[in-house]
C-alpha positions in Angstrom: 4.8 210.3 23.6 6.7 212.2 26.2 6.8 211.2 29.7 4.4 212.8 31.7 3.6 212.1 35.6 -0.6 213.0 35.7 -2.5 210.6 33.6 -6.1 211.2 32.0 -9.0 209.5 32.0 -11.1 210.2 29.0 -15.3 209.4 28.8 -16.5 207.6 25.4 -20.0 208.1 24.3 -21.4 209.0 20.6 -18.4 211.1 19.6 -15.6 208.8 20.7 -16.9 204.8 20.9 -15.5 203.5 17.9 -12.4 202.0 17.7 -10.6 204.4 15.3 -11.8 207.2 17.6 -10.5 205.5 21.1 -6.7 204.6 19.5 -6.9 208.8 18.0 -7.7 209.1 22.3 -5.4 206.8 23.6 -2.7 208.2 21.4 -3.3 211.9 21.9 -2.9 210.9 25.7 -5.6 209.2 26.9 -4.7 206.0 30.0 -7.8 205.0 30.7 -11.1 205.7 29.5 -14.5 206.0 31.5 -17.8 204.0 30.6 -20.6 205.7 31.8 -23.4 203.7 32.7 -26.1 206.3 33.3 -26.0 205.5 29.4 -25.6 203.4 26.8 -27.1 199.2 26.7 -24.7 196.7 27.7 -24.3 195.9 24.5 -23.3 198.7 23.4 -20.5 198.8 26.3 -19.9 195.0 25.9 -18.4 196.4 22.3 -16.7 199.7 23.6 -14.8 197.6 26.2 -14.0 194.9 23.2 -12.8 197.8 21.1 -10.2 199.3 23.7 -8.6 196.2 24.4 -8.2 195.4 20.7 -6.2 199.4 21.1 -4.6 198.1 23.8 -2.8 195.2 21.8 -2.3 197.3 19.0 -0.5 199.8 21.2 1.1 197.8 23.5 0.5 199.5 26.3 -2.0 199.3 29.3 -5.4 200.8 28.8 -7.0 201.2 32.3 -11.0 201.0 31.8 -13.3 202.5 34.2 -17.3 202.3 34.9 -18.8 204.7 36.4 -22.3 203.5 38.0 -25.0 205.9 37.5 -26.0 206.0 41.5 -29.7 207.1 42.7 -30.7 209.7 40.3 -33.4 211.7 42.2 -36.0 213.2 40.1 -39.4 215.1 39.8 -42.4 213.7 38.6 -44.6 215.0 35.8 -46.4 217.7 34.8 -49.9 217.9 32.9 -49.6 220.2 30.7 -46.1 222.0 29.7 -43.7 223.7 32.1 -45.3 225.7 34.8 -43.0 229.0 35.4 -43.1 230.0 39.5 -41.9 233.1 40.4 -39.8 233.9 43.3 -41.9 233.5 46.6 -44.3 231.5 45.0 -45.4 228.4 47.2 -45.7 224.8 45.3 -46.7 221.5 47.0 -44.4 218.3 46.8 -45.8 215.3 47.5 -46.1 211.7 46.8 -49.6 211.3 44.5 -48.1 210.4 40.8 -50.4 212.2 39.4 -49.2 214.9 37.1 -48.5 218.1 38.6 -49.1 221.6 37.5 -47.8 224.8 39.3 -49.1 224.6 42.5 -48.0 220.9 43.4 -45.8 218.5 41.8 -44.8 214.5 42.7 -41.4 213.7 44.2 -41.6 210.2 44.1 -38.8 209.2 46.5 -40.1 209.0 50.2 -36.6 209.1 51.7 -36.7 212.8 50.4 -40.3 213.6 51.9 -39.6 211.6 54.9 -36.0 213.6 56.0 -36.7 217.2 55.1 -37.6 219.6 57.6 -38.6 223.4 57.6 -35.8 225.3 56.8 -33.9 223.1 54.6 -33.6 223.4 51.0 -34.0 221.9 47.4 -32.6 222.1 44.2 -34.4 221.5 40.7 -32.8 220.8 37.6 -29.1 221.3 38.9 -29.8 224.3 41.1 -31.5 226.0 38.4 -34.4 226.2 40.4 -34.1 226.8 44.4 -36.7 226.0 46.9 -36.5 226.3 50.8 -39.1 224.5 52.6 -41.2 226.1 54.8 -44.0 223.6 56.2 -44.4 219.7 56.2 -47.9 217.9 57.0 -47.6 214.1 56.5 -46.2 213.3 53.0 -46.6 216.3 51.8 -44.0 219.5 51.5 -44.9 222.9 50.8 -41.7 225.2 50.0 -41.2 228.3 48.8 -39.1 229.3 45.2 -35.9 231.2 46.0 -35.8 232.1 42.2 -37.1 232.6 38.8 -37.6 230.1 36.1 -39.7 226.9 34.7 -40.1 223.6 36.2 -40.3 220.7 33.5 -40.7 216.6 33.6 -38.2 214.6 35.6 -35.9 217.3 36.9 -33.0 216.2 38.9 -33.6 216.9 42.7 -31.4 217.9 45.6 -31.2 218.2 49.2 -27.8 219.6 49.9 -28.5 219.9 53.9 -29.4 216.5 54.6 -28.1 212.7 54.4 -30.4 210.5 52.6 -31.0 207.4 53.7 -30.3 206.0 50.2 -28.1 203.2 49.5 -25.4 204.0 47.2 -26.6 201.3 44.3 -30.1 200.7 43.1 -31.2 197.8 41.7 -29.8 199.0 38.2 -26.2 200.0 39.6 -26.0 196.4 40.6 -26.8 194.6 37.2 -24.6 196.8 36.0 -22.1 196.1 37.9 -22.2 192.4 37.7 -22.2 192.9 33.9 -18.9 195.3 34.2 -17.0 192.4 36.6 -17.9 190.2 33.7 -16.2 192.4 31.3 -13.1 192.8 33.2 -13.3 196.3 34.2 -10.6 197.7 36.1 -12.0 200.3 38.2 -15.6 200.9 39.5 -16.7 204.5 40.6 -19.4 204.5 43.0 -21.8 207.9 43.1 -23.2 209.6 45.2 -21.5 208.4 48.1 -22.6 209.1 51.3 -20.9 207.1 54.0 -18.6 204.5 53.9 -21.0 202.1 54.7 -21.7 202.6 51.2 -18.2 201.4 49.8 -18.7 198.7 52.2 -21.4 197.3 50.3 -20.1 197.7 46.8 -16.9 196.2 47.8 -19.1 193.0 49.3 -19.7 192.6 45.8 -16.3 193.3 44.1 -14.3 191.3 45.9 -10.5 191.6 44.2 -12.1 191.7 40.8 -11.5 195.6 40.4 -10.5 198.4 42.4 -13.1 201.0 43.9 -13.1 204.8 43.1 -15.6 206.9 45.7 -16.8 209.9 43.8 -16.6 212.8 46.2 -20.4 214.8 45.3 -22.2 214.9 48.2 -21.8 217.4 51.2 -22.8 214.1 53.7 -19.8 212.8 52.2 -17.4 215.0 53.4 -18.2 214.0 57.2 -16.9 211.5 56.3 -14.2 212.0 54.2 -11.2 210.3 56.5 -13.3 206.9 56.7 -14.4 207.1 53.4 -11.1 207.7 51.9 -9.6 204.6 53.8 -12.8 202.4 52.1 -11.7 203.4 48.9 -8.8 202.5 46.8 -8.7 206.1 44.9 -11.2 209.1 45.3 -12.9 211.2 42.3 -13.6 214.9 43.3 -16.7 215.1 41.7 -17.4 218.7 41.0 -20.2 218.8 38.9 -22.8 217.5 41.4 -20.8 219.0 44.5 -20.9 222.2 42.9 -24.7 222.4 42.7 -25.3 220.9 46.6 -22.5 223.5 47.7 -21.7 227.2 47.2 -19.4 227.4 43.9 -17.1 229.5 46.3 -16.6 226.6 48.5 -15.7 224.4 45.6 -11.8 224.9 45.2 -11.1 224.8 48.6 -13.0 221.2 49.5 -11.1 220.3 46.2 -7.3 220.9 47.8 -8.5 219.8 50.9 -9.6 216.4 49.7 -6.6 215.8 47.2 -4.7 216.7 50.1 -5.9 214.1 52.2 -5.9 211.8 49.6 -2.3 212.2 49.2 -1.6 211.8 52.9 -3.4 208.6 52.9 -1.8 207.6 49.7 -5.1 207.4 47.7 -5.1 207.8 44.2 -7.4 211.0 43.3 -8.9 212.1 40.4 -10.1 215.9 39.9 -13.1 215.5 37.3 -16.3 217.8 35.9 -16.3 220.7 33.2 -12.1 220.8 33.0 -12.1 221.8 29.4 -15.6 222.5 29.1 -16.1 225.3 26.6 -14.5 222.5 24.0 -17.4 220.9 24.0 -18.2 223.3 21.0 -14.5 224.8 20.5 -11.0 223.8 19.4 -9.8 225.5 22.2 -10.3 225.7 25.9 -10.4 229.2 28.2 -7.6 230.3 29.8 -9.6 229.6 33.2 -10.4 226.3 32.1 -6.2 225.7 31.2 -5.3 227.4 34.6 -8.2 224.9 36.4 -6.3 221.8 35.1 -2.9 223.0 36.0 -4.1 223.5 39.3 -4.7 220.1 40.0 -1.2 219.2 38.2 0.3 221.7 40.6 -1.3 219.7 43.6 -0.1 216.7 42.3 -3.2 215.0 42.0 -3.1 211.5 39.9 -5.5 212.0 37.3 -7.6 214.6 35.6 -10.5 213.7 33.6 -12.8 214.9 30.9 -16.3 214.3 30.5 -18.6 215.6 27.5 -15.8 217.3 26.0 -14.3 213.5 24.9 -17.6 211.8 24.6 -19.9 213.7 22.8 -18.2 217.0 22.1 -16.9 218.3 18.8 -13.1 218.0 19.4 -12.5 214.7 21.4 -9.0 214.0 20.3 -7.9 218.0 20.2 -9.4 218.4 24.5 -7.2 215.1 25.4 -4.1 216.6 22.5 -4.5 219.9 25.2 -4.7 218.4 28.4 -1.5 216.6 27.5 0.1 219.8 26.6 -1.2 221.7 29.7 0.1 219.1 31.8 3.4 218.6 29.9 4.2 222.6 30.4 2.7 222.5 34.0 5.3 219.5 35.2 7.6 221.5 33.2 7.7 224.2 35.8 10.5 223.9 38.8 7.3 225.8 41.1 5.3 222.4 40.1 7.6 220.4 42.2 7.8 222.4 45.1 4.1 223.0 45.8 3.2 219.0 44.9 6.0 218.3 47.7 4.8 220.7 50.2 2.2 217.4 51.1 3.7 214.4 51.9 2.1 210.6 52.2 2.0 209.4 55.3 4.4 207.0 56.1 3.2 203.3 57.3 5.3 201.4 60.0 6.3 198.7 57.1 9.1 197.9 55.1 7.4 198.6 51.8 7.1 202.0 53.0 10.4 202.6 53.9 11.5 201.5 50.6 9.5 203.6 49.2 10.9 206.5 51.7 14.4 205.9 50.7 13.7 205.4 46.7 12.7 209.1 47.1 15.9 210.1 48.6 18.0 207.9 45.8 16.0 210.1 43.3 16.2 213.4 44.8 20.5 212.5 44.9 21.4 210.5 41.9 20.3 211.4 38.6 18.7 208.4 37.8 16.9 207.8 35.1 13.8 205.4 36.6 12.8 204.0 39.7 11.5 200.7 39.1 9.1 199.0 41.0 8.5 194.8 40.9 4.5 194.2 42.2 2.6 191.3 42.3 -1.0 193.3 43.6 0.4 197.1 43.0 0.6 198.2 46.5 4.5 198.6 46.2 4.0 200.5 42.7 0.9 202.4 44.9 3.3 203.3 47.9 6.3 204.5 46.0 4.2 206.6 43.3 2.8 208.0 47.0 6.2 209.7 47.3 6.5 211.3 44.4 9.8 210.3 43.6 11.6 212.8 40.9 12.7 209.6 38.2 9.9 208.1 36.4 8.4 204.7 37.9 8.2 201.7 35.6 5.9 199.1 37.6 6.7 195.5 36.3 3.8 192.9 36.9 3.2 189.5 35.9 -0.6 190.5 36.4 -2.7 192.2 33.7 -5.0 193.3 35.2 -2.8 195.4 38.0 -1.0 197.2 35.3 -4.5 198.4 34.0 -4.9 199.6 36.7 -2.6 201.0 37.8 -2.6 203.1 34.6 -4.1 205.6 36.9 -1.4 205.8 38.9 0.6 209.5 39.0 3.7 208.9 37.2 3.5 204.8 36.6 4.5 203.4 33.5 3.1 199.8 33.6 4.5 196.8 32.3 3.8 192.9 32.1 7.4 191.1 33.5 8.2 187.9 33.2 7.1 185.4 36.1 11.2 184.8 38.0 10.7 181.9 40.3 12.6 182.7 43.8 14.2 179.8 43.9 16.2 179.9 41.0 19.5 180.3 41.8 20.0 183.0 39.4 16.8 184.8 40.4 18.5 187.9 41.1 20.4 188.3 38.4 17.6 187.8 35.6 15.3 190.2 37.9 18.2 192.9 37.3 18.5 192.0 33.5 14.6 192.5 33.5 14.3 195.5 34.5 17.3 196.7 33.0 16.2 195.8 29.3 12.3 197.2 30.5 14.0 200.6 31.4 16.0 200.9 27.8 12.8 199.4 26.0 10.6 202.4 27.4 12.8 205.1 26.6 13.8 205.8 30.6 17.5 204.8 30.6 20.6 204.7 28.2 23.6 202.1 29.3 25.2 205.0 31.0 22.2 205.8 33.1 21.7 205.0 36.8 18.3 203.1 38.0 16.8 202.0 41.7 14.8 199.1 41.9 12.2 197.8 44.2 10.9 194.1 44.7 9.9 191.3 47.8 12.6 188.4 48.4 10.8 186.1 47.6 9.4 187.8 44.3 5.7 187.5 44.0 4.8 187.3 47.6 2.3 191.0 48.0 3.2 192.8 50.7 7.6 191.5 51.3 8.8 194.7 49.5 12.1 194.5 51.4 14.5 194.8 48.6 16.2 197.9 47.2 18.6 198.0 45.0 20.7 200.7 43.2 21.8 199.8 39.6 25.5 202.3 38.8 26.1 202.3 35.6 29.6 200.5 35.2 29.4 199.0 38.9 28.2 196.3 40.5 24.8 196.9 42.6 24.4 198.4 45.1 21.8 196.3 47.7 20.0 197.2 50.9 17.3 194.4 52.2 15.3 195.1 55.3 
């Protein structure tokens, strides 16, 4: 497969769960693939995850795998009899009585809801299909006016773009499932509907090291937070799908830049997500919006783009990840691609890893090398240096599984298992070079007459000593800075 720098995370469900399915996936393009867990038993997911790993070996590459927790899904209650159709300016009654509603009054059985609305403010029914602003509130109950056309039905999605919920991030089911996930050996957990990073706080109580933690970007609270939030995180999802029905559709692409944007500053990995390819659901072929909405995020150098329906219950899994590859492929193709990725730059930390990292870019952007390789014991130095963009291809050499899963997110990061070099052998830096030499010629990045940089800690395997660069001349002896 061609070398390409923005990697894709694909969803399984009924289309796309078995194992001949996930290896057409993972070999059409695919680097990690997204359990969803607002579906599907654990055991049905205990045999997904068993399956990809079995692709994995098969392929000899790392799969990343990550679960996405279903959050706190909001609904309505129920209706008596059908689905009531209101008419703009009619006035219906929300309350908490379970009884079943009709069209004059209907249950919301979620208190936070009732308890932090206020006149003015507004609600959304069966992703914004239905639009309500609220115009009077007498004890637990809410009367509000319709803002449009159409039917109510039983157990509608609800929201309340306007205001911050004083929901936790995981219900009682987002944390089984979580526990069951860390038992499986996920590799990245997504976290919805997050609010604050207070929320993160509490997931990552819970996580520990055992994965890393993805905040899904779909809440306009969030973004008051987006600075703090990012920091919580290890990488950010832009979650359109749910943003897009709490916000304007014309505000959309511009919270999307701005949130890869400072995402990249921070050195975040981000992921642009929601209805990318989405007329393939039922088609072999996407719009030519829907091609020029993932190059977009290519030409903003996000890390990852993901599809959602289209892989896991649409009619052409394998051809929607066969044509994000190609859209990618001709989009990193383009000289313009560069120059607007590189018109936002990762901050710089006061540390030696970054400045590594710093002058690896440099190395690339003079020599024409033909990788920059990266030595990691937890990722962070393969993290910083993919942060910079560098122009060579990055081949991250771990001793830890698990960190090359995940970092098979990672924009531009080919992972690979290395060998365990004890720092005090005396020939320690020798066999480190012939390492990641032979890694560089086994993945296709170098021939014997091509130039590499490498990065590693001295001593290897301690996280955070990245204070080793050398450059590899082909036909010379190395070159070595140490700070």
């Amino acid at each position: 497969m061609p070398h390409r720098n923005t990697k894709i995370i694909a969803t399984l469900g009924p289309a796309s769960a078995d194992e001949a399915s996930i290896r057409a996936l993972a070999e059409a393009g695919a680097d990690v693939f997204r359990l969803n867990f607002s579906h599907g038993s654990h055991d049905n997911h205990r045999a997904v995850h068993a399956a990809i790993r079995r692709v994995e070996a098969a392929l000899g590459r790392p799969l990343g795998i990550l679960m996405d927790l279903q959050g706190p899904k909001l609904r309505l209650g129920t209706f008596a009899s059908g689905k009531p159709r209101l008419a703009r300016g009619d006035l219906i009654r929300f309350d908490l009585d379970i009884t079943p509603g009709d069209a004059h009054r209907v249950c919301i059985p979620h208190p936070e809801i009732i308890a932090a609305v206020r006149p003015g403010d507004t609600l959304l029914i069966d992703d914004g299909k239905m639009r309500f602003r609220v115009v009077d509130k007498t004890g637990d109950v809410v009367t509000a006016e319709a803002l449009t056309d159409g039917l109510l039905s039983d157990r509608k999605g609800v929201n309340v773009p306007s205001v911050a919920l004083p929901l936790s991030a995981m219900t009682a089911k987002d944390q089984a499932d979580l526990a069951f996930g860390l038992e499986l050996g996920v590799d990245w957990v997504a976290l919805s509907f997050v609010q604050r990073p207070e929320d993160l706080h509490e997931a990552r109580a819970i996580i520990g090291k055992r994965a890393w933690l993805m905040a899904k970007i779909e809440k306009p609270a969030a973004l008051a937070h987006l600075d703090a939030i990012i920091a919580a995180a290890d990488g950010v999802m832009v979650a359109r799908g749910d943003l897009g029905v709490e916000l304007p559709p014309e505000e959309v692409p511009g919270l999307q830049k701005r949130i890869v944007r400072r995402c990249r500053e921070a050195g975040k990995p981000v992921v642009v997500a929601t209805q990318m390819l989405e007329s393939m659901i039922e088609a072999p072929a996407p719009t030519r919006a829907e091609a020029s909405d993932v190059a977009t995020a290519v030409y903003d150098g996000v890390d990852c783009v993901m599809l959602s329906a289209e892989s896991a219950s649409g009619k052409y899994p394998r051809e929607a990840v066969e044509m994000m590859t190609r859209i990618i492929a001709c989009t990193e193709s383009d000289p313009l691609q560069r120059q607007l990725m590189d018109a936002v730059h990762g901050r710089l930390e006061h540390s030696s890893t970054d400045a590594i990292g710093a002058a690896m870019r440099t190395v690339a952007g003079v020599l024409p090398l033909g990788a920059t390789v990266a030595y990691t014991s937890s990722g962070a130095t393969t993290l910083r240096l993919a942060n910079q963009r560098p122009r060579a291809p990055i081949l991250s050499l771990t001793p830890d599984e698990r960190v090359a899963r995940r970092l098979a997110l990672v924009w531009g990061v080919r992972s690979r298992l290395s060998r365990r070099v004890a720092p005090t052998t005396t020939d320690h830096d020798a066999a480190m070079l012939a390492e990641a030499a032979e890694a560089c010629r086994d993945e296709g990045l170098t021939q014997p007459s091509d130039a590499f940089v490498l990065a590693a800690g001295v001593p290897f395997g301690t996280p955070g000593s990245t204070n080793l660069l050398r450059v590899v001349l082909p036909g010379s002896a190395p070159q070595t800075q140490s700070l």
